[in-house]
ZARO-949870 format. One line per 4 residues: number of its first residue (from 1); their letters; for each residue x, y, z of C-alpha. Coordinates in pm, whole numbers. Layout:
BEGIN
NUM	a	X/Y/Z | ...
# end
This chain:
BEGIN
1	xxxx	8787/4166/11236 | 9160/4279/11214 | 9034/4496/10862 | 8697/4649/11102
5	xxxx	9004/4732/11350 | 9195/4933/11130 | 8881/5093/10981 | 8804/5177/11317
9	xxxx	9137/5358/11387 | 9129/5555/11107 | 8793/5686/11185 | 8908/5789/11525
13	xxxx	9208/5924/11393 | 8988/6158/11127 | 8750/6215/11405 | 9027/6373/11607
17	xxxx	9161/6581/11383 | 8846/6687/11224 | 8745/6797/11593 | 9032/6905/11755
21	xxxx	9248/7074/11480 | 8974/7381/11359 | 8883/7479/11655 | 9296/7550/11814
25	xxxx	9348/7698/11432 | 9023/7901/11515 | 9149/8045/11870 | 9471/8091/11727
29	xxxx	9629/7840/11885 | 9792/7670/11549 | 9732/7301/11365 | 10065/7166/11532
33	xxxx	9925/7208/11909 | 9586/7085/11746 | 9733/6750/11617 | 9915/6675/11952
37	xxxx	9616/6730/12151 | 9429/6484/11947 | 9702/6217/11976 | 9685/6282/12333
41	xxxx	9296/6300/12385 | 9283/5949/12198 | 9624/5805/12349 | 9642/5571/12602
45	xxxx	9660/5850/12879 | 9386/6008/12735 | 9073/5828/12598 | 9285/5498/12584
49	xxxx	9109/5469/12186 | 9454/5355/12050 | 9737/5132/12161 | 9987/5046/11863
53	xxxx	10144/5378/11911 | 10512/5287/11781 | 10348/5134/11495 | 10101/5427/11411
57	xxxx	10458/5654/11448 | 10702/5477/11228 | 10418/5502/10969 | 10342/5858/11011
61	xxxx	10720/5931/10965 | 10636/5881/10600 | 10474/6283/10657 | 10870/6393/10702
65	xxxx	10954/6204/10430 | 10714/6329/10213 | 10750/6693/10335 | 11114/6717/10246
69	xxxx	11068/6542/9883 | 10857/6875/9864 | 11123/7123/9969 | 11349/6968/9774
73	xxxx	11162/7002/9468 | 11154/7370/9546 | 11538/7379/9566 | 11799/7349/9288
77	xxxx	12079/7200/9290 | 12277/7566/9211 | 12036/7712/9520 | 12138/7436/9781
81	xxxx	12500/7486/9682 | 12501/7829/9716 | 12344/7756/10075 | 12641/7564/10195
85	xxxx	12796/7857/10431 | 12460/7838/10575 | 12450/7509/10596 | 12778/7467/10759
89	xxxx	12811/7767/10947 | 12443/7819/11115 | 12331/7415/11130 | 12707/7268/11274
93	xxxx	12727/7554/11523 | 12405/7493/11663 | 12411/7101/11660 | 12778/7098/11786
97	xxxx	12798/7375/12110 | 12411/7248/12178 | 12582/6895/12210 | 12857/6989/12408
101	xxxx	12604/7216/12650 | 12404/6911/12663 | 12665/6663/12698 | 12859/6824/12984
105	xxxx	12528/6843/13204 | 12444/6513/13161 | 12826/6405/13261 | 12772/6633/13528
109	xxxx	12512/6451/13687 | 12696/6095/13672 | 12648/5956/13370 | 12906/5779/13178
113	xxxx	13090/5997/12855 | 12960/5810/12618 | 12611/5791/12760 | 12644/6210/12788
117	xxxx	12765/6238/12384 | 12469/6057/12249 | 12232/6234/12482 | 12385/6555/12350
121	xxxx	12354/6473/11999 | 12009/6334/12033 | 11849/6629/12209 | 12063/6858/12003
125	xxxx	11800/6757/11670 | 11527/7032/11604 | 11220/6857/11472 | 11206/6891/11113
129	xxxx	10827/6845/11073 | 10717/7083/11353 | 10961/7343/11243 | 10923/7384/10858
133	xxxx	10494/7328/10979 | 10461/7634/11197 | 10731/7833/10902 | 10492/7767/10616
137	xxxx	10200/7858/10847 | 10376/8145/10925 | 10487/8203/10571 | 10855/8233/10697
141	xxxx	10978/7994/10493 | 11178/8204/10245 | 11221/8518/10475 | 11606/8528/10605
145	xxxx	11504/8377/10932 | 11341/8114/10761 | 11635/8066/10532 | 11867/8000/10826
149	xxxx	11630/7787/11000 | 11614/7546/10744 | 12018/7561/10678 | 11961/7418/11076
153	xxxx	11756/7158/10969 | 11906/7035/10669 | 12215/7023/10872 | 12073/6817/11121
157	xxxx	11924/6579/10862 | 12294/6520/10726 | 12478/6458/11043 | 12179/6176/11162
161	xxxx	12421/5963/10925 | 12764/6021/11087 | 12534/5998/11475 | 12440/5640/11409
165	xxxx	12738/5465/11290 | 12905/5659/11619 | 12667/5449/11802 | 12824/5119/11812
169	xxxx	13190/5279/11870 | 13037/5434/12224 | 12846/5097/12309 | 12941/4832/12532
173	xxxx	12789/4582/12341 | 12733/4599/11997 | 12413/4411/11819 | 12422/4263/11485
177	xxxx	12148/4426/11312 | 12231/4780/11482 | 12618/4708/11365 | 12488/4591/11014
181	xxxx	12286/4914/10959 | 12562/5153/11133 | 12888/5127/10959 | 12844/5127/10598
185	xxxx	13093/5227/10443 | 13142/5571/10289 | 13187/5460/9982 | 12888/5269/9950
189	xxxx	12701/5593/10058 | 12881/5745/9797 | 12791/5485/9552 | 12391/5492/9614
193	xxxx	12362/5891/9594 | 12575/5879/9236 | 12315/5638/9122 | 12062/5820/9279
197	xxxx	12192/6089/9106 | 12217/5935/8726 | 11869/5750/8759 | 11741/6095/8874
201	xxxx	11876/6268/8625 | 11860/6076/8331 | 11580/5797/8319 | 11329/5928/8572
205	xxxx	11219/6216/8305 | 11158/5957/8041 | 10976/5741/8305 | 10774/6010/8337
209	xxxx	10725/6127/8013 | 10619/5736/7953 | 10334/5767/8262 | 10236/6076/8161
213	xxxx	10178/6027/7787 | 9896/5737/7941 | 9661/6000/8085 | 9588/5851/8371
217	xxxx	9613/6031/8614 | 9591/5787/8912 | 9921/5604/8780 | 10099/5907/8785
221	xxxx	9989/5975/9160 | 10155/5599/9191 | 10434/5660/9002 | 10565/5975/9228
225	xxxx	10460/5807/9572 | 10647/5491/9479 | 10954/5726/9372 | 10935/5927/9735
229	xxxx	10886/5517/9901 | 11173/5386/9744 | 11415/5675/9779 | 11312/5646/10183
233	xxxx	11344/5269/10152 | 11682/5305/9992 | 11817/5530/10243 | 11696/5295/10521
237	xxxx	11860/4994/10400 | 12238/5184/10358 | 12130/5330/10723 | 12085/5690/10573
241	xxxx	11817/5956/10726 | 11494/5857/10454 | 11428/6189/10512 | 11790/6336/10353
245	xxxx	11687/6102/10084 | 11426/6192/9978 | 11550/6576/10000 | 11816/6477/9763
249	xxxx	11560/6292/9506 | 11376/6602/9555 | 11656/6860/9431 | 11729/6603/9174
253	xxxx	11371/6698/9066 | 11394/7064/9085 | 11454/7161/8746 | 11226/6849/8595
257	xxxx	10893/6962/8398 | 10736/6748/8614 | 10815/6935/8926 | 10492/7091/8987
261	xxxx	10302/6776/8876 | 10487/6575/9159 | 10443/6828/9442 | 10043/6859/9338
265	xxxx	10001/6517/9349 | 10222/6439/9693 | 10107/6742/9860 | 9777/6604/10004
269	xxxx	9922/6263/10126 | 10197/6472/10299 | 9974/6686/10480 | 9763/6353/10594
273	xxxx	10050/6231/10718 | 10217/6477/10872 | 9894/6549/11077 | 9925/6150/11118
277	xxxx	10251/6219/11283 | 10197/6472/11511 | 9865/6268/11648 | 10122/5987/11695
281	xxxx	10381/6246/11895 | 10081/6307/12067 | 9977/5928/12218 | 10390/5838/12267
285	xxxx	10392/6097/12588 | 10389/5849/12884 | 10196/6046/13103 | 10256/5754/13382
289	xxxx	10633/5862/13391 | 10513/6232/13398 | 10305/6159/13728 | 10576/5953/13898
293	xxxx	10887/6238/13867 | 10718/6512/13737 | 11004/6766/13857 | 11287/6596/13673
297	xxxx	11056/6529/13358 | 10924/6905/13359 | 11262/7080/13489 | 11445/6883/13206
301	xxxx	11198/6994/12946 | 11190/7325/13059 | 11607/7326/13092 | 11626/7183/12761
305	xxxx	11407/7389/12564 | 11571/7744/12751 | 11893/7615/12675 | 11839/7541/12268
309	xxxx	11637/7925/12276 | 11963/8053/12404 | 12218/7905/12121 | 11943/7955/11877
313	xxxx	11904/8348/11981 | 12308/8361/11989 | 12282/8189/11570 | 11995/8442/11520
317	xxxx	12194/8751/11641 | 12533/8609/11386 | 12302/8589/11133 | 12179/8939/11162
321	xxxx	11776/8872/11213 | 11600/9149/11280 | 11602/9175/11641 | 11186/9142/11728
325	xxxx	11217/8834/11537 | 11496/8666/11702 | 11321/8511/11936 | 11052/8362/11750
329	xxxx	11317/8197/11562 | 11479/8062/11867 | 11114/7936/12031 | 11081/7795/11617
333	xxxx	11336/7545/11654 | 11367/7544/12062 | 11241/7181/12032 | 11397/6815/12036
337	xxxx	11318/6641/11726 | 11196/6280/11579 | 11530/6167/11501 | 11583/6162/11890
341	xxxx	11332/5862/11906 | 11543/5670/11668 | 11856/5747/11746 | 11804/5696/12166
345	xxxx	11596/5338/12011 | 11956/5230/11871 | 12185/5347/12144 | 11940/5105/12341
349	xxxx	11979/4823/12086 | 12332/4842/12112 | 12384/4871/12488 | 12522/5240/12502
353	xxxx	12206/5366/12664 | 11963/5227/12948 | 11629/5149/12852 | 11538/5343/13145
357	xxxx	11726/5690/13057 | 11602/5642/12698 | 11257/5615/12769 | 11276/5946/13003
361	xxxx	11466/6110/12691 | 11197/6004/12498 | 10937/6204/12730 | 11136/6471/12742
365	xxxx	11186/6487/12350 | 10754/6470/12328 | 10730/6765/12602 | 10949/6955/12416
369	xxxx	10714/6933/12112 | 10430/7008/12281 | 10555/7341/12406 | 10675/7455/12108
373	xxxx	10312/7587/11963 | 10279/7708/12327 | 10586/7941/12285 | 10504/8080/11983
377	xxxx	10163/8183/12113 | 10301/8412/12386 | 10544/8554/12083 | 10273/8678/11912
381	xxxx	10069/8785/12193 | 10373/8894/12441 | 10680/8954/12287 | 10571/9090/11931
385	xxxx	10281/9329/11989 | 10498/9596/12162 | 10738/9629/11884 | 10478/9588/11576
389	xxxx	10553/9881/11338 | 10860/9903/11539 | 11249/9813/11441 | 11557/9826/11614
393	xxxx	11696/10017/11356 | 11726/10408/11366 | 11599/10630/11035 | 11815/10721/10802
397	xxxx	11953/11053/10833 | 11865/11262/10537 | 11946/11578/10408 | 11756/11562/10067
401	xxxx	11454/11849/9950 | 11335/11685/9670 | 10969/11744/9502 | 10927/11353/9487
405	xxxx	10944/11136/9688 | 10886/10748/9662 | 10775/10514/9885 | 10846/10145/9892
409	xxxx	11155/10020/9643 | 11057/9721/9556 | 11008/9503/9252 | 10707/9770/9161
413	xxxx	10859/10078/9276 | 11213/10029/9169 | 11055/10059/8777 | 10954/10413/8899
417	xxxx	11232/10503/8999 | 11461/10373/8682 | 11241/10584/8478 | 11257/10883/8692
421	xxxx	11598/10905/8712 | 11634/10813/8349 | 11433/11175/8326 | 11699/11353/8560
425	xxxx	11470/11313/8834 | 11585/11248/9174 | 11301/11118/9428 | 11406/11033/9781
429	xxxx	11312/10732/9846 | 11186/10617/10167 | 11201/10184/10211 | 11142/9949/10556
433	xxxx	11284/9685/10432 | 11628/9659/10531 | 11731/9407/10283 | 11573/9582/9988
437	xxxx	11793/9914/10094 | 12090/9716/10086 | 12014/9541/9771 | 11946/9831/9578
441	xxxx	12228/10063/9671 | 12471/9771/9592 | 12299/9849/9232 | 12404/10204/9279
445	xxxx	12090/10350/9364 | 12035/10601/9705 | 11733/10462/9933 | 11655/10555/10298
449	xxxx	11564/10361/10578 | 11194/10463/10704 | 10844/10405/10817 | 10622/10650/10633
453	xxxx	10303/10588/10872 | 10544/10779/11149 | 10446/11091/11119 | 10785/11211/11204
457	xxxx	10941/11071/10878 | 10730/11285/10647 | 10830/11582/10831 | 11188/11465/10822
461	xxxx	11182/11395/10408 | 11044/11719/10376 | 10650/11650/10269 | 10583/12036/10391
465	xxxx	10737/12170/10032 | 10745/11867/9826 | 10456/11872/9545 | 10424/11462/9506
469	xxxx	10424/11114/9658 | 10410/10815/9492 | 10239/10498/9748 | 10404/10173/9604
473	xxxx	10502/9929/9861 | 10343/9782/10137 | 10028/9618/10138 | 9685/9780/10136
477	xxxx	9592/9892/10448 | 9917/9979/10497 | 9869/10229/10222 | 9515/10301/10344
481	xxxx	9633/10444/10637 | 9942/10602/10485 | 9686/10776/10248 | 9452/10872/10509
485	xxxx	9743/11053/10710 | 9877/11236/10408 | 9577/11382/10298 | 9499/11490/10715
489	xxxx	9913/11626/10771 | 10006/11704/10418 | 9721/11825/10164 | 9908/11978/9977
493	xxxx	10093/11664/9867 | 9972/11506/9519 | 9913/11153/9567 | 9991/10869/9318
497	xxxx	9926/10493/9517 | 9939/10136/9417 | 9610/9976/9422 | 9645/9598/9495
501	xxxx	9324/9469/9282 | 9065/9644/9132 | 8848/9665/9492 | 9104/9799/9655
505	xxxx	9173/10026/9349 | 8804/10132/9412 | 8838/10181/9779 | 9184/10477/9677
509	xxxx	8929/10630/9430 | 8622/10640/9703 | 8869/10799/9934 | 8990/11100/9699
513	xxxx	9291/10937/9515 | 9234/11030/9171 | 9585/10868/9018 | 9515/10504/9124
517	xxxx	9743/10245/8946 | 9695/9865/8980 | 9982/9657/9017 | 9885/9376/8761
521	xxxx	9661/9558/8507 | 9906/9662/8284 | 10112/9398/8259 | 9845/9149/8230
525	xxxx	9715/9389/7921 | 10002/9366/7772 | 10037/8997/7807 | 9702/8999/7638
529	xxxx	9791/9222/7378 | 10075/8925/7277 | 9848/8645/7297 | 9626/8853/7029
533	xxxx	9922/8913/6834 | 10034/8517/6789 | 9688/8491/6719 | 9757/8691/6409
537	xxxx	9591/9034/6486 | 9807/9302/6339 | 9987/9578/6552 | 9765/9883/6413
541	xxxx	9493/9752/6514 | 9660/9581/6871 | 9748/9910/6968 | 9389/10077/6877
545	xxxx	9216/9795/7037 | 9410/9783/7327 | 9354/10182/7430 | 9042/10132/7392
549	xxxx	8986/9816/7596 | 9177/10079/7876 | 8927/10330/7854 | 8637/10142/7869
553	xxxx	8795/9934/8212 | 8904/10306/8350 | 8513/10422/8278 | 8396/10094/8421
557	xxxx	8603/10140/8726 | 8499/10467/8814 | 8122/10411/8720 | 8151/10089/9024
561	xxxx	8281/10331/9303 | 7989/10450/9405 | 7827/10104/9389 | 8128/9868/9476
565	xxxx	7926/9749/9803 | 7666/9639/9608 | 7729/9300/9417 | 7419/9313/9165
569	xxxx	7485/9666/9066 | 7891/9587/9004 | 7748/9282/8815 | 7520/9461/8580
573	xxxx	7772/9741/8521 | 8031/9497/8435 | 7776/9329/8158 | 7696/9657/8045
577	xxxx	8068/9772/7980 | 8157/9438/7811 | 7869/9495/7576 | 7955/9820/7514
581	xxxx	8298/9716/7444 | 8218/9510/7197 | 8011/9719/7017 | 8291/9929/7004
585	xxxx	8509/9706/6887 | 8300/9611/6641 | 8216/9974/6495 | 8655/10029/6481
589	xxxx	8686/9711/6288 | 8418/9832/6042 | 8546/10182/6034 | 8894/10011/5961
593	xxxx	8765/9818/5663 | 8649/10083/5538 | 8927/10296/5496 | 9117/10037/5354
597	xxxx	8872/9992/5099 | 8867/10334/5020 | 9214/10343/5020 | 9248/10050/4778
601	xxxx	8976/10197/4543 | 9170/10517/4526 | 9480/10347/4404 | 9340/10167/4148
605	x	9191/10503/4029
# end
């Protein structure tokens, strides 16, 4: 029965999420909000499907575990270091003035000191797994707000540690087991990440290199989720967040061979789990407390989550985020996190916290989540769309009249310009991305802050008498519409653009832009080119070959315009150009031999 139970559960659990989740990710309403719906649809306030809800949420916290085993993989040890002014500055500002905001309301209100302290550190926590969630759905994670966010979190992660052992020195009575698990010593923290460290660094790869020389795939899988288990385990018997310890076994990692290997085989587990988790958030929300003092439970939340917004915004405005974006980053981490729920469960345990306060701390923690999603929704429908294409900072002012001008210095454009000014050209070059400008003129190069689709900036960079404009950055409709302006404003401007593939490519040449380049062609022909080369072809006829492979794809190209809505026509032109290809190919190689056996006969003549 107990085994039809918890095959029950899980169905109810997929069920949920299966339901629930595509349709908010279908209204736009994200997978976070999604998940906690479902936990509370199938909670005991909702449907009243599940009961073990602590149980079901210790589990799930596996999800954290696993998701920062990820980012740590994705972080080397030289990278994390370098990240320590971050780290320090951003994540102990915010946790420390948060707690002391926190702390002092709390006293306020008649609570003992030590009571107020913990409450301030434990609301003070972002939540890890909601945070770095709605970043990579928002692919923010290694954008400069993103970047600071996670300095927060990582920060938060470290000081759980130094919050729990302060636990029993604030209680008036202390427990055992709570004791026992808060005041290792430093030194035997120390102790377990060194051998962390050497194990890591030094047996794991042959471990690996053992498992993986087996082929079996399935043992592998093992091998890496036991590795994430007993780092967590590990760091939960020396009383050290199994989260942080499994970051750290995770940086370890970063510069293994079998970094991508672990993170392909974890990543499907961790998003199960992490779902898992947020179900679980979800159920925990005691809606009976909610109906009893809904005021205090809602003014709280409300108090709470306006309060974090405003230190976060303050961080955000330091750290020199773009202004439209600081206060998504505030609403991004505006939340209490999961560590709360532990950390208010052992200031219980050892008597420096009423059962009764923790449990409303607890709500309040579990509200906080849920509005999170909610907050980011009115960003992007409220607060963003009035400023989109918009920046707080002014345009350049420029004084160049130059006949080029370049557009976008980025990774592709920047190879333009190094081989324009190489030719004593001088193109003024327009970029809106504020940290590529800065990057590039520490370099020595002159960029200009600028939005080409305004069509004051044109007329400010002097598109009247220049004779050609070169479309690299951005993406494509971006340079669609760029493109379709130009040729309306400024015909007399000769038009070179970046085509991202070879449909949008297609849609530039459809549309009148004869000098179409795309971004990967000719550096994956050259790659090719290479691989032909180890394969012993010789360079004569690699360099033959490969201008006339670029003909034929240039023909090809042009020959598809016309038809590139049609899929059978694109189809059958592609067959026919590789056919022809070949048979051209195969008449050079021919021709080839046969001057070199002409040649050879006329030597020995």
């Amino acid at each position: 029965m107990e085994n039809n139970g918890f095959l029950l559960s899980v169905i109810i659990y997929m069920s949920a999420a299966v339901i629930l989740v595509p349709i908010f990710v279908r209204i736009g309403l994200g997978s976070v909000l999604g998940y906690l719906i479902a936990g509370i649809a199938i909670g005991p306030w909702g449907l009243g499907l599940i009961g073990n809800v602590d149980d079901i949420l210790h589990f799930s916290e596996l999800g954290v575990v696993l998701l920062l085993f990820i980012i740590g993989l994705e972080l080397e040890p030289r990278k994390l270091w370098g990240m320590k002014k971050s780290i320090i500055g951003a994540g102990g500002f915010q946790v420390g003035f948060t707690s002391l905001l926190v702390a002092g309301i709390v006293f306020t209100l008649g609570f003992s000191w030590e009571t107020a302290i913990l409450t301030g550190l434990g609301l003070s926590l972002s939540s890890t797994a909601i945070s770095l969630q709605l970043l990579n759905e928002k692919r923010l994670i290694n954008t400069p707000l993103g970047k600071t966010g996670f300095s927060i979190l990582l920060f938060q992660d470290i000081s759980v540690v130094p919050i729990i052992a302060l636990i029993p020195l604030l209680a008036s009575k202390v427990i055992t087991e709570s004791s026992e698990h808060s005041t290792v010593s430093g030194l035997m923290i120390f102790g377990v990440f060194v051998g962390i460290f050497v194990v890591g660094r030094y047996a794991l790869r042959h471990i690996f290199r053992f498992v993986a020389s087996t082929h079996l795939p399935e043992i592998f899988t093992a091998l890496s989720l036991l590795l994430v288990c007993g780092l967590a385990y590990t760091m939960h018997i020396i009383g050290v967040s199994m989260a942080l310890g499994a970051f750290l076994g995770g940086v370890i990692l970063a510069d293994s061979e079998y970094r991508h290997a672990l993170e392909s085989d974890i990543q499907p587990f961790k998003g199960m789990l992490l779902g898992l988790f947020f179900i679980s958030v979800g159920m925990s929300i005691d809606f009976g407390l909610l109906f009893t003092q809904p005021l205090l439970i809602l003014g709280a939340t409300l108090g709470l989550v306006a309060l974090k917004s405003t230190v976060l915004y303050l961080i955000a405005w330091i750290a020199r985020i773009e202004s439209i974006k600081r206060s998504l980053f505030a609403f991004l981490f505006s939340q209490s996190g999961e560590f709360a729920f532990v950390l208010f469960g052992f200031a219980v345990t050892a008597g420096a916290m009423s059962s009764d306060l923790s449990d409303k701390l607890t709500l309040i923690v579990a509200m906080s989540m849920v509005i999170t999603p909610i907050l980011l929704i009115a960003y992007d429908r409220l607060i963003a769309p009035p400023f989109d294409g918009e920046d707080d900072r002014p345009m350049d002012h420029i004084e160049e009249d130059n006949e080029v001008i370049l557009v976008g210095f980025g990774r592709f454009g920047q190879v333009i310009g190094r081989m324009l000014y190489a030719n004593n050209i001088n193109p003024t070059v327009i970029e809106n991305n504020p940290d590529h400008i800065e990057r590039v003129r520490r370099f020595g190069y002159k960029a200009y802050y600028g939005d080409v689709l305004k069509h004051d900036v044109l007329h400010t960079i002097g598109a009247e008498k220049a004779k050609l404009i070169i479309l690299t950055g951005g993406g494509a409709e971006s340079i669609n519409q760029a493109i379709e302006m130009i040729q309306r404003d400024f015909p007399n401007l000769t038009i070179i653009a970046r085509a991202k593939d070879r449909d949008h490519a297609m849609h530039l040449i459809d549309n009148g832009v004869v000098d179409v380049t795309r971004e990967t062609f000719f550096s994956a022909v050259e790659m090719g080119k290479k691989t032909l080369s180890h394969l012993g072809i010789i360079n004569e006829e690699l360099d033959r070959m490969v201008d006339t492979y670029i003909d034929h794809d240039v023909q090809m190209l042009h020959q598809q315009v016309s038809n590139r809505h049609d899929e059978k026509a694109l189809i059958s032109i592609a067959r026919t150009a590789r056919e022809q290809l070949e048979i051209t190919l195969e008449a050079d190689r021919k021709e080839r031999n046969a001057e070199a056996s002409a040649k050879q006969d006329t030597a020995s003549v």
